[in-house]
C-alpha positions in Angstrom: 0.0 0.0 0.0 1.1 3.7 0.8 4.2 2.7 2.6 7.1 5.4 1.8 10.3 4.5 -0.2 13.5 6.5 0.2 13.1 8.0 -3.3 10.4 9.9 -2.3 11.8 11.1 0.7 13.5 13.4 -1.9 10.5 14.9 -2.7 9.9 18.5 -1.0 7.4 18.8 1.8 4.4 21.0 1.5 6.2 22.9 4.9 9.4 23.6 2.6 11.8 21.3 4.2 14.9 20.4 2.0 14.8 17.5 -0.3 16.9 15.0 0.6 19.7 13.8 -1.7 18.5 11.0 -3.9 19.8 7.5 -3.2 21.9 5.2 -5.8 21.2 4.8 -8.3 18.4 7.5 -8.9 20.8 10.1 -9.5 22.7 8.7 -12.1 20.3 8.4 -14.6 18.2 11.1 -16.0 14.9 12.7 -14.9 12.6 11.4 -17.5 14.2 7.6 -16.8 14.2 8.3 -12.9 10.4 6.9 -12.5 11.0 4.0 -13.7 13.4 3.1 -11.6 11.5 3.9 -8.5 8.7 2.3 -9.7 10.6 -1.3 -9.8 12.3 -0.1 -6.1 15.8 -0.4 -8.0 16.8 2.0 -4.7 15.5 0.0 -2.6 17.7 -3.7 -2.8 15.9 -5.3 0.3 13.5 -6.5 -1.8 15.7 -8.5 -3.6 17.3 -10.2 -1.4 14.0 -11.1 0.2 12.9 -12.9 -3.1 16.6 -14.5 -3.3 17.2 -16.3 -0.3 14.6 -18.8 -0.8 15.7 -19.4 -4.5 19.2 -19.6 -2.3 18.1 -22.3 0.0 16.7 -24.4 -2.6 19.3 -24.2 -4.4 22.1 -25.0 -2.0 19.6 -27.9 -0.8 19.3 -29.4 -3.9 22.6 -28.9 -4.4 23.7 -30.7 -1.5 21.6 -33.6 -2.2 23.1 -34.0 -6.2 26.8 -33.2 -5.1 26.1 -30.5 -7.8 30.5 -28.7 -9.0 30.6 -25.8 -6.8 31.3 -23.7 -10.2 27.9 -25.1 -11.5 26.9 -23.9 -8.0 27.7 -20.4 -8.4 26.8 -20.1 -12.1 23.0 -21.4 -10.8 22.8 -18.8 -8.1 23.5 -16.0 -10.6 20.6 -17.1 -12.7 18.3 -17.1 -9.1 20.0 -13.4 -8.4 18.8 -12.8 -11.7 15.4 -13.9 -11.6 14.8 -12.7 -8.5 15.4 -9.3 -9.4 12.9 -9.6 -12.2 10.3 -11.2 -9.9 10.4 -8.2 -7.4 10.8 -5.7 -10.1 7.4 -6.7 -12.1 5.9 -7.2 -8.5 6.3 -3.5 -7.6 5.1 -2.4 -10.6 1.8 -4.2 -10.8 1.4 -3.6 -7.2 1.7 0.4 -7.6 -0.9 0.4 -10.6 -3.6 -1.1 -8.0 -2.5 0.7 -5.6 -1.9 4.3 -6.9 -5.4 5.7 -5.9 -4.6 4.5 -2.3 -0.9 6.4 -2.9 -2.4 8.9 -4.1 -4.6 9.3 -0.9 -7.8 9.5 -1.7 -9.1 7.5 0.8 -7.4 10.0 3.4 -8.9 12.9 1.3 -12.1 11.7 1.7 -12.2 11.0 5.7 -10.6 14.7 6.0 -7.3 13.5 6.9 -5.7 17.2 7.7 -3.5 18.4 9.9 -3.4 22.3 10.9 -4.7 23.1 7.3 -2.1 21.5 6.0 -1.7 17.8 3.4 -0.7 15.2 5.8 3.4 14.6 5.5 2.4 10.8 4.6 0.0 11.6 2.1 2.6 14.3 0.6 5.3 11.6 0.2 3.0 8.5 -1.3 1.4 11.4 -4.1 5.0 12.2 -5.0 5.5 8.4 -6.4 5.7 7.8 -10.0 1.9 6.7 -10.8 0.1 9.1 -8.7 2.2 12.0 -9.0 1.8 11.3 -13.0 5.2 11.2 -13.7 4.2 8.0 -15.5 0.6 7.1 -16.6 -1.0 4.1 -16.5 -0.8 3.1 -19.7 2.9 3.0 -19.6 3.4 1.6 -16.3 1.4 -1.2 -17.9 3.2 -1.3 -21.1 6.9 -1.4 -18.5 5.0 -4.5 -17.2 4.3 -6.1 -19.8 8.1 -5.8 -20.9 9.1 -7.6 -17.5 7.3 -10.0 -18.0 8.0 -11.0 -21.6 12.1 -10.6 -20.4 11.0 -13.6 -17.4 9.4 -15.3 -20.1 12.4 -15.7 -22.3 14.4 -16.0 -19.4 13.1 -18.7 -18.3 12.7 -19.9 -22.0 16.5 -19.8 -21.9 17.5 -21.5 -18.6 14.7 -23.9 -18.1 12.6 -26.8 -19.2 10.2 -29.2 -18.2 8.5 -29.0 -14.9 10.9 -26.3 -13.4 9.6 -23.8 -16.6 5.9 -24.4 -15.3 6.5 -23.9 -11.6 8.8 -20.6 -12.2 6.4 -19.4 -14.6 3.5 -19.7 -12.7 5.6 -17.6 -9.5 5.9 -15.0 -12.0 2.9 -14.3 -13.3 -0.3 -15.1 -11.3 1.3 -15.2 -7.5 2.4 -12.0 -7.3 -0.3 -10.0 -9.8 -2.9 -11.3 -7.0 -1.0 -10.1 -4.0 -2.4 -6.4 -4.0 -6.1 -7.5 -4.4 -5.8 -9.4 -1.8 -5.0 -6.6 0.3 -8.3 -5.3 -0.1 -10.5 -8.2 1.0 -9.0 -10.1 3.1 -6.8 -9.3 6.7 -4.2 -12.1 4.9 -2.7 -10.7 2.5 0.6 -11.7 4.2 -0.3 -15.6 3.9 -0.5 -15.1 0.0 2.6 -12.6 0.3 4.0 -15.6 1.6 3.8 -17.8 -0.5 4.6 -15.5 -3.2 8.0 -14.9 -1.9 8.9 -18.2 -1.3 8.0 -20.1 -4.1 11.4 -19.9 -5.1 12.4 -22.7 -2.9 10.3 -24.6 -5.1 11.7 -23.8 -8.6 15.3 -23.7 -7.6 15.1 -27.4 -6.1 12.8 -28.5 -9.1 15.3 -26.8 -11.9 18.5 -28.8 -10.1 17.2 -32.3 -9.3 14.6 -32.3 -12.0 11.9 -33.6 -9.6 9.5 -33.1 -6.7 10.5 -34.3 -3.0 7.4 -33.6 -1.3 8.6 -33.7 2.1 11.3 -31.4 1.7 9.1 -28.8 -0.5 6.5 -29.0 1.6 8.0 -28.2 4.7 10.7 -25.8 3.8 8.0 -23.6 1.8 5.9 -23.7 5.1 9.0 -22.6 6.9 9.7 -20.1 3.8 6.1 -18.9 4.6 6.4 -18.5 8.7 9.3 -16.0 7.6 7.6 -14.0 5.6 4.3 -13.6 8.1 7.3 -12.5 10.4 8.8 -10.0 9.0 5.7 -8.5 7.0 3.8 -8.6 9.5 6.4 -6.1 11.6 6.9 -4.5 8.4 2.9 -3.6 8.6 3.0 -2.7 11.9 4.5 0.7 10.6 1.5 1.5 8.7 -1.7 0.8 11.0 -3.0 3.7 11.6 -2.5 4.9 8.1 -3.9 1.3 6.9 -6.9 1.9 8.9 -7.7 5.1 7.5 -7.4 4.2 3.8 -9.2 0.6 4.6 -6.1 -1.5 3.6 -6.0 -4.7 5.4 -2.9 -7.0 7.5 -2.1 -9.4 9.6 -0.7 -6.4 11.9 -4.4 -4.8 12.5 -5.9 -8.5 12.7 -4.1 -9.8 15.5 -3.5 -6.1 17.4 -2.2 -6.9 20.7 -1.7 -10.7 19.5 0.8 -9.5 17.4 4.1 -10.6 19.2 2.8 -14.6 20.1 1.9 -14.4 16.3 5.7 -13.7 15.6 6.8 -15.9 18.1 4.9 -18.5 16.5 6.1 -17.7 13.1 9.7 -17.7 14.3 9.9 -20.9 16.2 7.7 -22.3 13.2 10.1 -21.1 10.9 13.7 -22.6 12.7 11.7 -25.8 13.2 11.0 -26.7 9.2 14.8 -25.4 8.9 15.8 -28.0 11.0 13.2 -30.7 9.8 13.6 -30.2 6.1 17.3 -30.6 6.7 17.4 -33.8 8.7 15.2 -34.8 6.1 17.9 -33.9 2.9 20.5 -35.6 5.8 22.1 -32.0 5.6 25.5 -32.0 7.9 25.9 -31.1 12.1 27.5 -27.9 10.1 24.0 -26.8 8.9 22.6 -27.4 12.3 25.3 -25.3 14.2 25.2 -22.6 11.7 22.2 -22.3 9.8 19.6 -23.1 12.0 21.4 -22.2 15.1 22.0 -18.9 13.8 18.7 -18.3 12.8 17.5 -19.4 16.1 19.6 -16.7 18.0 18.8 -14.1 15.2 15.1 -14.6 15.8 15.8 -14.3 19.6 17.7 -11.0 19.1 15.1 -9.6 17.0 11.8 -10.6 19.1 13.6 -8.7 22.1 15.1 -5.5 20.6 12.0 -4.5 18.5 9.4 -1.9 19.3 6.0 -2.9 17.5 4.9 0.7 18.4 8.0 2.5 16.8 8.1 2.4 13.0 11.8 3.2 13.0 12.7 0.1 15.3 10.0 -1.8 12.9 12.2 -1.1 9.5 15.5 -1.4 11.6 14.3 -4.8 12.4 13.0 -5.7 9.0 
């Protein structure tokens, strides 16, 4: 929804306070180019690497089970860097044409949302983004679309076959392009986000053993998915009130004061199919100590040092 990305922090405030500087690589290119970069996040890498890691642990799962030649190894997780950026990039863009009358605040216009006579700072930002602020019209945000999505297609054309072209296929185009609907019917929109994100797990192992272990897939994408409700869900929690007002739904305003055994939940759920799903692929002690070890104590670290009611210690955490 209307949450606020750096690039349009550099925007100018209705009050006159100075722009900041514009973040990398937004500055390099030139003005009439610069929406389309915010418009796929390009400043923004988090995203990324939120869409890689499960393609990442698939991968190195898989891996592990075929003995796959570490230089095979690395030459695969280029091509999952790779598609992950063009899974997040078509995701932003689909997800700001549904969502660019919410950014550009007309559901605050209409409940009066003004403070000493002046726009709200929030609804300032989100109007300044590239759909809204009509930097870029529809119509070409939907023709940029449709050119991400025919460069996945031949992507994946290129790279994969058989049953690994249908799975990554189908995480390209329908999982994500139903995400921001979602967000308008149901308080769940992180369960679909979820699996969304994740369904990487699924195309990496399928593209390097050729085949479905259910067990594995199953759990690891459930693990993949108690992730993601995590740290969504305390991503949302910097929006609530401004959710509320423009009617757009979460897991965060569901649960409400349930919100931290609902992470704990998520957390524990999540380091338990780590550890499951790699007894399962007879993963090493090493995996144990480190992996899920580390993702234990990092869970533990996070539950206790962030502030729900803060949205600065909610995106520190994220």
């Amino acid at each position: 929804m209307g949450r606020i990305s750096d690039a349009e922090a550099a925007a100018p405030l209705s009050d006159g306070t100075p722009a900041a500087p514009l973040r990398f690589p937004l500055g390099m290119v030139s003005e009439p180019m610069r929406p389309y970069l915010e418009l796929i996040r390009l400043e923004k890498p988090t995203g990324i690497k939120l869409v890689f890691w499960p393609f990442a642990w698939g991968l190195t799962m898989a891996a592990y089970r075929t003995r796959m030649p570490l230089a095979h190894y690395g030459m695969d997780a280029l091509k999952s860097l790779a598609a992950a950026f063009i899974l997040r990039a078509s995701a932003c863009t689909i997800n700001d044409i549904f969502d660019r009358k919410v950014d550009a605040g007309v559901g605050m216009l209409a409940a009066h949302v003004v403070v000493q006579h002046q726009v709200h700072p929030l609804l300032e930002r989100t109007r300044s983004r590239p759909l809204p602020s009509g930097r870029i019209s529809v119509s070409a945000a939907a023709a940029y679309l449709f050119i991400q999505y025919s460069i996945g297609i031949i992507f994946y054309l290129l790279t994969l076959s058989g049953l690994a072209l249908y799975v990554a296929l189908f995480q390209l185009l329908p999982l994500f392009a139903i995400y921001p609907l979602l967000k308008r019917i149901t308080y769940w929109p992180q369960a679909w986000l979820g699996l969304a994100m994740n369904f990487g797990f699924i195309s990496a192992w399928v593209a390097t053993t050729g085949y479905c272990d259910v067990e594995v897939l199953t759990i690891g994408t459930i693990g993949c998915w108690c992730w993601t409700m995590l740290y969504d869900t305390v991503y949302a929690c910097q929006d609530i009130k401004d959710d509320l007002k423009t009617g757009v739904r979460s897991t965060a305003i569901l649960f409400g004061s349930w919100i931290r055994p609902l992470l704990t939940t998520c957390g524990l759920g999540f380091a338990a199919a780590m550890a499951v799903v790699g007894h399962i692929n007879g993963q090493s002690s090493i995996y144990f100590f480190i992996s899920v070890g580390g993702t234990f104590l990092h869970l533990i670290w996070q539950y206790t040092t962030v502030d729900l009611e803060i949205p600065e210690s909610c995106w520190g955490t994220f």
